[in-house]
DRENPADO-248268 format. One record per residue (C-alpha): x, y, z. Coordinates in steps of 0.2 Angstrom, whole numbers, plus 5000, padded with zeros to 4 digits. Layout:
residues N
XYZ
...
This chain:
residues 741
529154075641
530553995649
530053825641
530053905623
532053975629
532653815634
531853735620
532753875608
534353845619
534453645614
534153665599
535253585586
535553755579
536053845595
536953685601
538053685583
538553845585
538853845604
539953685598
540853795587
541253925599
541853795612
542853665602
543553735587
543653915589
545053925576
543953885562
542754055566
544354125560
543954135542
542354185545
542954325556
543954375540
542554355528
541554475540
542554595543
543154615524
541554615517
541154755529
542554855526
543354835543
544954735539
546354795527
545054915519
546255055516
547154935503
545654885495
545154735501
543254735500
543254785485
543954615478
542254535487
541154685483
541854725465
542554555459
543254585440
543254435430
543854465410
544354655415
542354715420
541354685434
539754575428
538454465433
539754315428
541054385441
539854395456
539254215450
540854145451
541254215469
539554165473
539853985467
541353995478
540654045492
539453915493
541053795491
541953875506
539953835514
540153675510
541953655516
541653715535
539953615536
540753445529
542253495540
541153535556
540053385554
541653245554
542253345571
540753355577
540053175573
540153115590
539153235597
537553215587
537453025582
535553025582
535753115564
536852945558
535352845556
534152965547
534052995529
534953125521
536053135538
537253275529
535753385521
535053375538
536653425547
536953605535
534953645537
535453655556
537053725552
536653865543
536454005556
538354065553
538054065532
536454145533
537054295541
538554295530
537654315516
536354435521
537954545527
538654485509
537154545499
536654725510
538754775508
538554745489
537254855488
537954995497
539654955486
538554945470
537855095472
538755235478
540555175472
540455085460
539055205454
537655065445
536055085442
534555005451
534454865438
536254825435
536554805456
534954685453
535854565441
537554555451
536454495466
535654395453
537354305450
538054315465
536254205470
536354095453
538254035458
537754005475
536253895470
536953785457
538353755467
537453695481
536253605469
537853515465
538453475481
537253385487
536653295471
538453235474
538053185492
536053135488
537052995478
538452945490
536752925502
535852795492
537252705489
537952715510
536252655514
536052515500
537552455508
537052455527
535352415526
535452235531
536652305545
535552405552
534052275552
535352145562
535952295575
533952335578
533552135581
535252125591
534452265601
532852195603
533352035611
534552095621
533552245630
531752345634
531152455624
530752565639
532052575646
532752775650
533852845637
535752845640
536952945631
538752945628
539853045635
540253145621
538353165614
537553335617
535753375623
534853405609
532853425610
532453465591
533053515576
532553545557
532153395545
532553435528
530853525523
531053645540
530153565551
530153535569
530753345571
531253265591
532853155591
532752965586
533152855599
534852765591
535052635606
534652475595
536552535585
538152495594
539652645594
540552555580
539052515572
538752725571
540652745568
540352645550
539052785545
539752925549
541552875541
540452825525
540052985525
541753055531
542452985516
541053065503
541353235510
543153225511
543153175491
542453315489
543753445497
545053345489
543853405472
544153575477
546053565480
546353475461
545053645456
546353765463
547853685455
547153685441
546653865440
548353915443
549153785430
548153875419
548054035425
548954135409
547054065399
546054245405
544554095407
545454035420
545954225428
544354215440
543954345452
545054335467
543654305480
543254155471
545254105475
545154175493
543554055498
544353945489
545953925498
544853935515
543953785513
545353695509
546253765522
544753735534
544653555529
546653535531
546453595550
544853505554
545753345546
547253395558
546153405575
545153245570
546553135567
548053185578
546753265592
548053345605
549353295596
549053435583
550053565589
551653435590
551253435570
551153605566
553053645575
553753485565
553053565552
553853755553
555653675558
555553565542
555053705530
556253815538
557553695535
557153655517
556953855515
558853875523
559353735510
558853815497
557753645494
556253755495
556253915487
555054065488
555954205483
555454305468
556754395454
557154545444
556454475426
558054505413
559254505427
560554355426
560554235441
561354105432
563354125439
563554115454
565354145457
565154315447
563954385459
564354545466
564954545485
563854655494
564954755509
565554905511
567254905502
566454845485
565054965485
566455095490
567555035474
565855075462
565855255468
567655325468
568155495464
568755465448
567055345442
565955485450
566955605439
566655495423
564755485426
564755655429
565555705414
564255585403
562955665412
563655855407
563455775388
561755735392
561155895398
561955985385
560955885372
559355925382
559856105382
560156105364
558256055360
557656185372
556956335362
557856475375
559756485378
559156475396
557956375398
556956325414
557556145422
556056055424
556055925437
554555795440
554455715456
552855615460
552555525473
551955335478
550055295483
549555125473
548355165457
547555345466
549255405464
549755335446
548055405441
548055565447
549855595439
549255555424
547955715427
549155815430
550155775417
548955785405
548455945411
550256015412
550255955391
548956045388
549256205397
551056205390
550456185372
551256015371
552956095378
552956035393
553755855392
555155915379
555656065394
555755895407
557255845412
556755705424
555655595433
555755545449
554655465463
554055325471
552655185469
551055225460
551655375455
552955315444
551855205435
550955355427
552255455423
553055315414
551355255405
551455435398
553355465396
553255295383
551455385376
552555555375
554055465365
552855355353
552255525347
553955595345
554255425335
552955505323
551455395328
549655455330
549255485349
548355625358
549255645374
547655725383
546455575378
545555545394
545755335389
547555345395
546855415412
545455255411
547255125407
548155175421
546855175434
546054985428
546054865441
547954745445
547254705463
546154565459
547554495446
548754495460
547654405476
547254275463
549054235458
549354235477
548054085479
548253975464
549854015458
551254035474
550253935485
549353775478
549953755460
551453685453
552753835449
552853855427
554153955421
554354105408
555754175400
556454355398
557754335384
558954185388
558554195408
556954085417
555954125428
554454075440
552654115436
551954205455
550954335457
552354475453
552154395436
550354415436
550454605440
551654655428
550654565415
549254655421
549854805419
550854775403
548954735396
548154895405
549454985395
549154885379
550754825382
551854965374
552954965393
553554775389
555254845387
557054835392
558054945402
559254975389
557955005375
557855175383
560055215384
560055295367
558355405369
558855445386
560555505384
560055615368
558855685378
557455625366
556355595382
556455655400
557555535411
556655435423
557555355441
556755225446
557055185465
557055045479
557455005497
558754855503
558054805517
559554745525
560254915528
559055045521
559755095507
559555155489
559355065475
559355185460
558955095445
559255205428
559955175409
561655305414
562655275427
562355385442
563855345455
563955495458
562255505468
562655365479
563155465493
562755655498
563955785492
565455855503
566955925505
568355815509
569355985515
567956005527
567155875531
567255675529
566355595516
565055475520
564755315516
563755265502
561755265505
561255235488
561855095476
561755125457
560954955450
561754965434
563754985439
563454855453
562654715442
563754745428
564154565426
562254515428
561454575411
560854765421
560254805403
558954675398
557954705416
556254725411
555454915413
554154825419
555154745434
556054915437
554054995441
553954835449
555454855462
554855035465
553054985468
553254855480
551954865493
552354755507
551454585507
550454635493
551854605480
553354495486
555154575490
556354565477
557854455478
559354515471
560854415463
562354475477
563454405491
562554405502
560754395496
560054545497
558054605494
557154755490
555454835491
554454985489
555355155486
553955255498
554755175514
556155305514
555655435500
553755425495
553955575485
555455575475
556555705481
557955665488
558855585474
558255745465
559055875474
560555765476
560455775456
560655955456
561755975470
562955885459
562555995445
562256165450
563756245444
563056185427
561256235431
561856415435
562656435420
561456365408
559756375412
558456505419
558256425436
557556255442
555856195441
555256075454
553356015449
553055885465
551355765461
550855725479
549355605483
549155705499
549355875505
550755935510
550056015526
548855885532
547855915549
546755765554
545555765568
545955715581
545055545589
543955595605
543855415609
545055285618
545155125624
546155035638
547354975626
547455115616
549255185626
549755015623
549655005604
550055185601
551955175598
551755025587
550455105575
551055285576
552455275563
551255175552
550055335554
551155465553
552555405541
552255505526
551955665537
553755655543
554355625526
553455785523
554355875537
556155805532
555955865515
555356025518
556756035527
557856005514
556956125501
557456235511
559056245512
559056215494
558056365489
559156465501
560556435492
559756435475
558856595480
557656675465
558256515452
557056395461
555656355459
554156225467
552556195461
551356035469
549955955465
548855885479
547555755479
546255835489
544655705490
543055805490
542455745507
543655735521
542955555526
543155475507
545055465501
545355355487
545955185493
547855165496
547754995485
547954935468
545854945464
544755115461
543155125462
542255215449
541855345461
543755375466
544255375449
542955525448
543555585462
545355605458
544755715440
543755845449
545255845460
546055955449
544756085450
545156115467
545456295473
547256225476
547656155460
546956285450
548156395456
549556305455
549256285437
548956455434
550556495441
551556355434
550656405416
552056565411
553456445413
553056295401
552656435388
């Protein structure tokens, strides 16, 4: 027995992978991340596996799209073996002078990529079946693709390698023939085998048709003599990688051709092989001097960044970037000179015009004030909006949208209710559309995840940058581009729209207002981007008699970029700026002095009330006088009082990492608790005249929330629909219902 274990143990196999684990433990790091996302134990919560377990290529998951990431996967395969064998070369020179050397060297190498893909293929199963909800047969043929990329791919790479073979050994044949003679007059065949330094023990290893072959004795062939053959076929492999890189640009040159759109999988394994070759390349040639590199490397990017020379910083589409001696300066005595007394006063007073308009196409001389706040939550919350919304239509007879004064919210959210506020306004323009069709639902919740990772790899990283225009402006093609193309075609591109292609509709009420909102980063305030001016909610009302005004905590986009083209941002940006998820979509960078960049809306209000009841604070003398009261509808993709269970288990760490993860955890609860808070005052002071309804998203099982990402799975999209049938949600419509009437 113990003879069979040592033999196991110096194995070429075992000795590879012990080699892997010794020498170049960074490499294991993409296959740490392959694991782990596949198995849905890294970024799962955003969706992650699901661009390896669902990959959409020409908007539908298919045999084609599990064939391309399978042909990838074997290319990332291919990468870490040809990348393995030139590092490891050294080590295992016996494998130089035997045929096929390469072919040899993956059959031994193959432990790590076996496992892979049986975790690969027993996840897409599981995935397949009970979220993505396919039959039998139809998980059968994306295995079947997955497999049929995989093989041809291989099949390629090694007729490619077959060939460089033939011709490495045509060459060196009459080499090899003088090294044995040289060998043979120079020293006894029995004499004891000596090896290098460098060379590992091994016993056995696989030939090429899996069987058990001994290691040759390679003697007879000097070091440099070995050197030649392995850099031979250093040099085919490396072509090959090289082949890969040109694939990759080229995907992303191309990448507005839907043909060249592939799944983003196929771009992630992609990127790792290169990325894999590019380190091994770094170890094998600059050995300890690597690290020396890699900080030369940081300091110069950072300085070509600091210059300006490199840029990676995305834009507002439409806004003008063009002048820079216009830009506004941003510090606090010209953001206080946008909101002074008599400029709040002025916005204010357009604003009474406005309501008054809405009031006049209200059916009551005292209407109800209906407010619609929903809040962010990637596509689960954009979807589930769009229930509601459509429910809320149909219970009010169609009244609903024409008694809505406003939208406001955050994130995912604010994608529904604009999909259906341009759907509610085409109607009013006298066009054909059924507001309750279940399709819209099916539009809003398609996939912009996989659109968005692939952009990241071929566009922002490897390809060269293209440009695109928005009116008179350019800008760079990246993977905010791809998104809000993406969603402009989920939409069937009826949002590719300006800001100011809403001023007139907005301002004679035609169609409920919409706020659309972003965080600066710099200081954590509010960027509040709408077609009317709005100074007058750029900081919390007071009394000077009283008590000190503030300073401004909230910017209004459109009076501070007055001199950058506010109007002809795209709407599409606008959703953009409010829905951007950090990392996943880049920060936007805005046209001031100093720069100054925004992101998602959600970090400080992730349901859209605190503008809101700063709107009719402003306004309730009005309110009071013309209206019924205040209805505040709040479409929340969690509930409001959420109890979670508790976690039995702890590690040693787990005190140590607790304070760093428990404002991550709990953020959107202490939103919760800080607006309830404010509701309350308000409705004190409001008394009887208001009003609020929510609509919770409330997963049937405790354990299976719809993924907080831009991807759902059939069975969350099912989920989220019967969500509306919940005990909860079934009330609050019933109770809502007499007031739309």
């Amino acid at each position: 027995m113990k003879k069979y274990l040592i033999g196991i143990y110096y194995s070429l196999p075992v000795q590879l992978l012990l080699l892997h684990t010794k020498r170049y433990q960074i490499l294991l790091i993409f296959w740490y991340i392959l694991f782990t996302v596949v198995g849905g134990n890294l970024m799962r919560m955003f969706g992650a596996d699901s661009l390896f377990l669902a990959p959409e290529y020409l908007n539908e998951v298919s045999p084609i799209s599990t064939a391309i990431v399978g042909f990838s996967v074997a290319v990332f395969i291919m990468g870490w073996n040809i990348t393995t064998f030139i590092l490891h070369s050294q080590h295992i020179t016996f494998l130089a002078t035997t045929t096929k050397p390469f072919l040899k060297y993956c059959i031994n190498n193959a432990v790590l990529p076996s496992v892979f893909l049986i975790h690969y293929v027993h996840h897409i199963i599981d995935y397949s079946v009970n979220k993505e909800l396919l039959s039998v047969g139809n998980v059968l043929l994306l295995i079947t693709g997955f497999m049929g990329g995989f093989v041809v791919s291989t099949l390629i790479a090694f007729t490619y390698f077959f060939g460089a073979d033939k011709s490495i050994y045509r060459f060196l044949t009459p080499a090899m023939k003088a090294e044995m003679k040289k060998y043979l007059a120079s020293t006894q065949e029995s004499s004891p085998i000596v090896r290098s330094k460098y060379e590992i023990r091994v016993d056995w290893f696989l030939s090429t048709h899996l069987n058990l072959r001994k290691p040759r004795d390679v003697r007879h062939y000097s070091p440099s003599f070995i050197n030649v053959i392995f850099k031979r076929h250093h040099f085919a492999a490396m072509l090959s990688i090289i082949i890969a890189f040109i694939t990759l640009i080229a995907v992303g040159y191309f990448f507005d051709d839907r043909i060249f759109q592939i799944p983003a999988a196929a771009s992630i394994t992609l990127l790792f092989a290169i990325l894999i070759a590019v380190l091994g390349a770094i170890s094998y040639f600059l050995r300890n001097w690597g690290l020396i590199l890699i900080i030369i490397l940081y300091f110069s990017f950072n300085y070509l960044f600091q210059r300006g020379v490199i840029d990676f910083k995305n834009t507002a589409y439409g806004l003008n970037y063009d002048n820079i001696n216009e830009r506004p300066k941003y510090e606090r005595e010209s953001i206080m000179r946008i909101c002074t007394p008599e400029q709040t006063e002025r916005d204010k007073e357009n604003f009474t015009h406005i309501l008054n308009n809405w009031k006049n196409r209200q059916q009551s001389t005292k209407p109800y004030f209906l407010i619609i706040n929903t809040s962010g939550g990637g596509t689960r919350s954009a979807t589930f909006t769009m229930n509601v919304l459509q429910r809320l239509n149909a219970a009010s007879h169609g009244a609903f949208m024409r008694k809505t004064f406003m939208f406001n919210g955050a994130s995912g959210g604010m994608l529904g209710a604009t999909y259906f506020r341009e759907l509610y306004a085409k109607k009013m323009r006298g066009e054909h559309i059924n507001l309750e069709d279940y399709k819209y639902v099916e539009d809003i919740s398609k996939d912009l995840l996989n659109p968005i990772f692939s952009s990241f790899i071929t566009r922002d990283l490897a390809s060269p940058a293209k440009y695109f225009r928005v009116g008179k402006y350019s800008y760079i093609k990246d993977r905010a581009y791809a998104f809000e193309e993406k969603l402009n075609e989920n939409t069937h591109y009826i949002l590719n729209k300006s800001l100011g292609d809403y001023v007139i509709e907005e301002a004679e009420a035609k169609v409920p207002l919409i706020i659309f909102n972003s965080i600066i980063t710099k200081d954590g305030r509010k960027l509040i981007i709408s077609t009317q001016p709005m100074t007058f909610l750029m900081h919390a009302m007071c009394n000077n008699l009283t008590l000190n005004c503030p300073d401004a905590d909230a910017i209004d986009f459109v009076s501070l970029f007055k001199l950058q083209d506010p109007y002809n941002l795209r709407l599409l940006t606008a959703l953009r700026m409010n829905a951007t998820f950090p990392y996943i979509l880049p920060n936007v960078w805005l046209p001031t002095n100093p720069v100054i960049d925004v992101m998602d809306a959600g970090l400080r209000d992730n349901f859209g009330q605190e503008m809101s009841l700063r709107f009719l604070q402003a306004f309730k003398e009005w309110i009071k006088e013309n209206t019924n009261g205040v209805i505040l509808i709040q479409i929340r993709d969690r509930p409001i009082s959420e109890w979670e269970k508790t976690s039995t288990t702890s590690g040693f760490f787990q005190p140590l990492l607790t304070p760093f993860f428990i404002l991550q955890k709990n953020w959107h609860k202490l939103q919760s608790y800080v607006g309830n808070n404010e509701l309350s005052y308000w409705q004190d002071f409001m008394g009887p005249m208001f009003h609020r309804f929510t609509f919770e998203y409330i997963p049937q099982k405790d354990d299976a929330h719809a993924s907080l990402s831009f991807h759902l799975t059939p069975s969350e999209k099912q989920d989220i629909k019967a969500t509306m049938e919940s005990p909860h949600n079934t009330k609050t419509l019933e109770q809502l219902a007499p007031f739309l009437q």
